[in-house]
N, C-alpha and C positions, 0 to 999 in steps of 0.2 A: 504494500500500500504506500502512496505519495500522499503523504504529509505536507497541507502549511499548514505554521504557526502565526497569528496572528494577534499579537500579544504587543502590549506598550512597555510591561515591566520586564528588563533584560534578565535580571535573576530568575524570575517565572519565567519567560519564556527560554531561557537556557535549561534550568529543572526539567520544563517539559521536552526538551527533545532528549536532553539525556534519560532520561525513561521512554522513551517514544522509540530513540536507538535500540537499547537496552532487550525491548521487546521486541527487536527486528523489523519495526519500519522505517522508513524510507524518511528522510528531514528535507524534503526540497527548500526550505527557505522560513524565514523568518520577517515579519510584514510591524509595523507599529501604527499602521495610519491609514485612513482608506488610500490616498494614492499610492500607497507603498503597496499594498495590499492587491491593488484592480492593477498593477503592474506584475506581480510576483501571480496572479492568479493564472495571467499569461503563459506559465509551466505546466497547465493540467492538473492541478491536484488531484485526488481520489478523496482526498479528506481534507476541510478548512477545521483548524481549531480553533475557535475564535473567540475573543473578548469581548462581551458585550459594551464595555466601558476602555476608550482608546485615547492617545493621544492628539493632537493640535484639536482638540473640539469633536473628533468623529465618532461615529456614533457606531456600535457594533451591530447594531441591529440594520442600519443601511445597510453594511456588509451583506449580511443576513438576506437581504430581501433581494442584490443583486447576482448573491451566490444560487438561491432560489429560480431566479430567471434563467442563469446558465446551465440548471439542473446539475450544481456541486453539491456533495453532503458536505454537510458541515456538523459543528460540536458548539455550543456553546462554553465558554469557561466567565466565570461567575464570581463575587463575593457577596453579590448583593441581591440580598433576599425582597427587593421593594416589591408589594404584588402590582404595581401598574406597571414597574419595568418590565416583571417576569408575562404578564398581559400582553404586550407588546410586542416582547419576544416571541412568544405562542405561536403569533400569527404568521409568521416568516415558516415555520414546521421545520424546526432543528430537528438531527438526529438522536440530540440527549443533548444534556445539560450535566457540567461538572464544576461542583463546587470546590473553591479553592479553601483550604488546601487539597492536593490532589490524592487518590488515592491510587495505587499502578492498578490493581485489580482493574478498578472501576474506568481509569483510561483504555484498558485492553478489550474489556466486556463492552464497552459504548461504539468502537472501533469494530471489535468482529458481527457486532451485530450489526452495523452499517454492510460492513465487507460482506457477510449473507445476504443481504438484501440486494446489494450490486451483483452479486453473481447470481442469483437464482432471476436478475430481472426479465420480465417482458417482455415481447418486441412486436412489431409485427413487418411484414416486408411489403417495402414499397418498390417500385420502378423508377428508375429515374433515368436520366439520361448517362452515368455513367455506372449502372450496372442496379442490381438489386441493396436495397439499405435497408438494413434491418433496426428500425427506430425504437426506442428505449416506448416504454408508453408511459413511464413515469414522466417526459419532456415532452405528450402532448398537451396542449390547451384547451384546445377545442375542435370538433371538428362538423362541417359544415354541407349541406348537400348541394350537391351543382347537377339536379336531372341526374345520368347513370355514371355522375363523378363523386366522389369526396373532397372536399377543400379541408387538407390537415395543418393545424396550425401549429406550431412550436416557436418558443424564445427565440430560438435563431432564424426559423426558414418557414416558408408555407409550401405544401406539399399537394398536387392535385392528381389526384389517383384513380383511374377506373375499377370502381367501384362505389357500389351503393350504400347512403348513410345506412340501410337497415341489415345489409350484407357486414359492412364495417361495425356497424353496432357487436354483431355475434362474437367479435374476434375479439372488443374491447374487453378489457377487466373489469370490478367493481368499484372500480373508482373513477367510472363513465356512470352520466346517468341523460337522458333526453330529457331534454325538457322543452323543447319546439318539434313539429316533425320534418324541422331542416337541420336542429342541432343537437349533439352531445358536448357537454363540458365535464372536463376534469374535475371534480369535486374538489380536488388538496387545489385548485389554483384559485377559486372563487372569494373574491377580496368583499363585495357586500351583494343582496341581492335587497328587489322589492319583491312587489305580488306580480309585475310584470316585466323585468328586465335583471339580468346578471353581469355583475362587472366585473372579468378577469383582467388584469391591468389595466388598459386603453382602450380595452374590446365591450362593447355594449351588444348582450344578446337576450333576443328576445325570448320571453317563458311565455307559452300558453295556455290558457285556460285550463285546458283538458293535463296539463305537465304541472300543473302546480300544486299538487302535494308531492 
């Protein structure tokens, strides 16, 4: 596993890699600030450890929400037990959360259960112009019906696929659910909803009548 650290305090974030080593992963880098951070993310992590509370002013939960978009796990690390911080936090859907100080056990249990969850993941296979891509389904958004195409949305790319939203439906997992009968959304990406509309980041999509329970 590729490890960042993303940590403001040099003695913590040194502790953590030497246990991080210790236990056979991988220390790609060490981050104190979101630019340090959105620069060093640039390596491919497998795993962000991160600090909710950072240095020049940043905020770890930004981190959080842009690591989210790229579909990186990530770890929270923590001292601070406020419940509107920990509220906040929630929302971004870390891997776990570890309170400082650390415990090895409890950094290697939070890590392999991530690491099982990336290996056992999902996929499903699309066509593209440079061969079949077999797409994580935890990285899509939403996806959309175009007549006998699919419009698949993810953080990085949109994907239009022959085939049908209710064909594509059968292959999604349960963390698809319709709620128009042009759309399915990812449920973990869903930032607020009404009685008629859902907002996955910048994306407004419509719920109907008959999808809203």
């Amino acid at each position: 596993m590729r490890i960042l650290i993303i940590e403001d305090e040099l003695l913590v974030a040194d502790h953590l890699r030497r246990i991080l080593i210790k236990r056979g992963y991988e220390v790609i880098g060490i981050a104190d600030d979101y630019a340090s951070a959105m620069t060093k993310i640039e390596l491919k992590p497998d795993i962000c450890m991160l600090d909710i509370r950072l240095a020049n002013n940043s905020n770890g939960i930004d981190i959080g929400k842009k690591l989210k978009e790229l579909g990186i796990d990530f770890i929270y690390l923590t001292a601070n037990n406020e419940v509107e911080t920990i509220r906040k936090a929630a929302v971004t859907k870390p891997g776990a959360y570890l309170t400082k100080p650390f415990n090895e056990n409890d950094i290697t249990a939070s890590i392999e259960l991530i690491n099982a969850r990336q290996t056992n993941l999902e996929t499903i296979a699309l066509h593209t112009t440079k061969g079949i891509v077999e797409l994580p389904m935890s990285n899509i958004l939403y996806c959309q019906a175009d007549n006998v195409y699919s419009i698949i949305v993810t953080p990085e790319k949109t994907y239009t696929e022959r085939i049908t939203l209710k064909e594509l439906e059968g292959l999604l997992n349960e963390d698809f659910e319709k709620v128009h009968r042009s759309y399915i959304v990812n449920k973990n990406y869903i930032d607020s909803k009404s009685s008629s509309k859902i907002y996955i980041g910048e994306f407004e999509i419509p719920v109907s009548r008959s999808y809203r329970k």
